[in-house]
C-alpha positions as CSV (number, residue, x, y, z in Angstrom):
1,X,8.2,14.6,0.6
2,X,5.8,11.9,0.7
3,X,4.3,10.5,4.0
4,X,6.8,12.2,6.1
5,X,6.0,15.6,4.9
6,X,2.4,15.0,5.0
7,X,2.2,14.0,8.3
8,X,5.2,16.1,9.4
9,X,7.2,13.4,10.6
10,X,11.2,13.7,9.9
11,X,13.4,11.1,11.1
12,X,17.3,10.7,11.9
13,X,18.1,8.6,8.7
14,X,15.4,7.6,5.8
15,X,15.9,4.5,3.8
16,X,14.4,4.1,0.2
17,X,14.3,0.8,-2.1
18,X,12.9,0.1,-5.9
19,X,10.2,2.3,-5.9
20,X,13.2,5.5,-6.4
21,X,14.7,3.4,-8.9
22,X,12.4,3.1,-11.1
23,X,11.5,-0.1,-10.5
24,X,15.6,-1.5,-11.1
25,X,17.5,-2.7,-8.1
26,X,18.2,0.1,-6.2
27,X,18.5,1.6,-2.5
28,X,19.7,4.8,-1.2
29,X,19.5,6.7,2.2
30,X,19.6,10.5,3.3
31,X,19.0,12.5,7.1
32,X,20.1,14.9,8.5
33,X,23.0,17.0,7.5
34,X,25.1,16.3,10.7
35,X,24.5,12.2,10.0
36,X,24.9,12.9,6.5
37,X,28.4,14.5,6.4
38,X,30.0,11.9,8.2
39,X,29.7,9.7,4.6
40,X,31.7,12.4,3.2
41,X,35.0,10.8,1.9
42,X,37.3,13.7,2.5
43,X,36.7,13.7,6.7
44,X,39.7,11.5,8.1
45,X,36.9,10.0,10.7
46,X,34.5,9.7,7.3
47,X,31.9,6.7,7.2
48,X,33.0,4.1,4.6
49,X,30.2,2.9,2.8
50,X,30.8,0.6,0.0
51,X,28.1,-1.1,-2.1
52,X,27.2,-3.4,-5.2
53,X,24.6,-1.0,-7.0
54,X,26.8,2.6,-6.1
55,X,27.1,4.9,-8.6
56,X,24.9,2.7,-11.0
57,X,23.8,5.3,-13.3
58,X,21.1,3.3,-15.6
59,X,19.6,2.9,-12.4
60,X,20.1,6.3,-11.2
61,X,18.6,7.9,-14.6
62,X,15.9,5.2,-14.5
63,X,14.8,7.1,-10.9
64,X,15.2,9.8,-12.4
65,X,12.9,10.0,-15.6
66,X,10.4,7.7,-12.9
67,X,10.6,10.6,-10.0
68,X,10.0,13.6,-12.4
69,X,8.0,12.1,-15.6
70,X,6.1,9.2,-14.4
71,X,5.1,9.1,-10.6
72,X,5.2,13.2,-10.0
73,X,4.2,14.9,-6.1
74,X,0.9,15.2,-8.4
75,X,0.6,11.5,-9.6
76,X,0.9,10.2,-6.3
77,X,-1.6,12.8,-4.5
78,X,-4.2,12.1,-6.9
79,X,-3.4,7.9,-6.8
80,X,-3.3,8.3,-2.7
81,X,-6.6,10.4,-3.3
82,X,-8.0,7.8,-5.3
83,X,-7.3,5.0,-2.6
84,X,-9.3,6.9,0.1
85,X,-11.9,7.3,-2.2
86,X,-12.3,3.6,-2.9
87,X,-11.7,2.6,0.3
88,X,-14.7,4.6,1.4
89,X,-17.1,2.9,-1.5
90,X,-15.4,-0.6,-0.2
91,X,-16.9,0.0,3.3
92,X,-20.0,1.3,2.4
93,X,-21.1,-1.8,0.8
94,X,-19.3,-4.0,3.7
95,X,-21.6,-1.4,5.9
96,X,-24.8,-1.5,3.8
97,X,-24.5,-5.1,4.1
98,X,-23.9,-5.0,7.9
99,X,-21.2,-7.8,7.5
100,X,-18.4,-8.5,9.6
101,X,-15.7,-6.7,7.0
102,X,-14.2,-3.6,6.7
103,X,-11.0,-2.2,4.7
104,X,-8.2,-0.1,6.1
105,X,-5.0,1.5,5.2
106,X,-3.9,4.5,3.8
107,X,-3.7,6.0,0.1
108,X,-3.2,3.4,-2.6
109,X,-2.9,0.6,-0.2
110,X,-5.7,-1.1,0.8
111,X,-6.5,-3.9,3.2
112,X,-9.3,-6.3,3.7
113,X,-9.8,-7.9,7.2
114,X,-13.0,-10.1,7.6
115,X,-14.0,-8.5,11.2
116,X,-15.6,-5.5,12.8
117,X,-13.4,-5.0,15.8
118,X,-11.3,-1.7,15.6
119,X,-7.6,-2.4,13.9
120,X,-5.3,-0.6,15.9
121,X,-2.1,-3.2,16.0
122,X,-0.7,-5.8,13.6
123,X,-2.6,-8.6,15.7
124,X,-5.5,-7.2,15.5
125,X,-5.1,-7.0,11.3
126,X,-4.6,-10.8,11.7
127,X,-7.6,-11.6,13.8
128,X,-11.3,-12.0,11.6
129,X,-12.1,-15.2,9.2
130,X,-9.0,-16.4,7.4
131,X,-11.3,-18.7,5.9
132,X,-14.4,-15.7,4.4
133,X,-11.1,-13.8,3.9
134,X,-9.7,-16.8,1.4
135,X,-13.2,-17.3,0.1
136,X,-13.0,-13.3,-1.1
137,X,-9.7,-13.6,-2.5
138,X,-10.8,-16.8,-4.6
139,X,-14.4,-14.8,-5.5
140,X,-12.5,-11.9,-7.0
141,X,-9.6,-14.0,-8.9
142,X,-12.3,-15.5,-10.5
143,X,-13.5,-11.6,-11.3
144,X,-10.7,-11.2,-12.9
145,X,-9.2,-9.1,-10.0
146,X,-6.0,-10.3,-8.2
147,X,-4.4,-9.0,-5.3
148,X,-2.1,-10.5,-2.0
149,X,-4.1,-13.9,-0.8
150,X,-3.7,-12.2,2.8
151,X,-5.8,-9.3,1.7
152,X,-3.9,-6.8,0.5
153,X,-4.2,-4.5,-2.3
154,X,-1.5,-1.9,-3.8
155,X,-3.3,0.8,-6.2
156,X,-1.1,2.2,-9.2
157,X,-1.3,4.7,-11.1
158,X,-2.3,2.1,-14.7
159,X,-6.0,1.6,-12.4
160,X,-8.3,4.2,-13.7
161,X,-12.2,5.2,-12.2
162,X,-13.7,1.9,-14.3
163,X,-10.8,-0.4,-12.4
164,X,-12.2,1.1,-9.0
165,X,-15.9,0.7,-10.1
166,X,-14.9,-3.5,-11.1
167,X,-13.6,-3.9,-7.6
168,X,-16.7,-2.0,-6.0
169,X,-18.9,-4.3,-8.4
170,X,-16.8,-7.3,-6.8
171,X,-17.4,-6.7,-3.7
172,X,-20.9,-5.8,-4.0
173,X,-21.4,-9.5,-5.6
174,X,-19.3,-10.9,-2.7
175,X,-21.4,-9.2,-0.4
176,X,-24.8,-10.3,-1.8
177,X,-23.8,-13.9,-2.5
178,X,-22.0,-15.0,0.6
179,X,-23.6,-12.9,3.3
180,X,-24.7,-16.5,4.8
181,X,-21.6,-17.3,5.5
182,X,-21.2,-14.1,7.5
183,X,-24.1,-15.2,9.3
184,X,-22.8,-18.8,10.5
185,X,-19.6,-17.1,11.1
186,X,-20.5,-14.5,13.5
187,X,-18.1,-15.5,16.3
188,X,-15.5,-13.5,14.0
189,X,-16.7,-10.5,14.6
């Protein structure tokens, strides 16, 4: 499921943390079968694997009730769904405004990077204005709107349409007020 089914990509082992859990401490790990069946205590030649959190049913049930109740294959298509959808409105008004600031990422989580040059690589995510970049994060904490000071925000499913339409609004303001400093800084680009 997730990601690696929707872009058909199925590797040797798969690790998963908190997010299966329900939010409790939790980790867990699956592949293939012929990987798998080497953790299987009755092979003499059997994997050991020993842990703090094994077997921790609270936690277990906890991933359970999350997985099946609360963040459902639907939930998460329509959240992911959401994401692209906001991102799109983000850039428009970066666009409309032709400043030097665009937002990537995929589904729910969305980045801001305070340059036009394609992002293809983790340096180029780190290249742009760290200062305009600051001066947006500080902008929209006093909006009311926090995310990651290095420009990152994670969508979940409490954000409705009006949450989206506050960022947008946000953004816009940013846009419109500070586009100056876009100016001055255009060696960012």
């Amino acid at each position: 499921g997730g990601l690696q089914e929707a872009h058909g990509i199925f590797p040797d082992l798969t690790t998963l943390g908190k997010y299966v859990g329900g939010g409790m401490s939790f980790g867990a790990f699956g592949g293939r079968a012929d990987i798998m069946e080497r953790f299987d205590p009755r092979r003499p030649d059997a994997f050991q694997h020993a842990g703090t959190f094994n077997n921790n049913v609270l936690t277990m049930n906890a991933g359970l009730v999350g997985l099946t109740e609360i963040y459902t294959p639907e939930r998460s298509r329509a959240l992911n769904a959401a994401g692209d959808r906001l991102r799109e409105r983000l850039n428009a008004v970066a666009r409309r405004h032709r400043l030097a600031m665009q937002f990537t990422g995929l589904g729910s989580m969305i980045a801001v990077h305070m340059t036009n040059a394609p992002i293809r690589s983790q340096e180029d995510a780190e290249r742009g204005n760290g200062a305009l970049r600051d001066l947006f994060y500080f902008d929209l904490l006093a909006r009311g709107i926090w995310f990651a000071k290095r420009g990152m925000f994670a969508l979940s499913i409490a954000l409705d349409e009006a949450d989206g339409d506050k960022l947008v609004e946000a953004v816009e303001e940013f846009a419109q007020t500070r586009t100056p400093l876009f100016e001055l800084s255009s060696s960012y680009a």
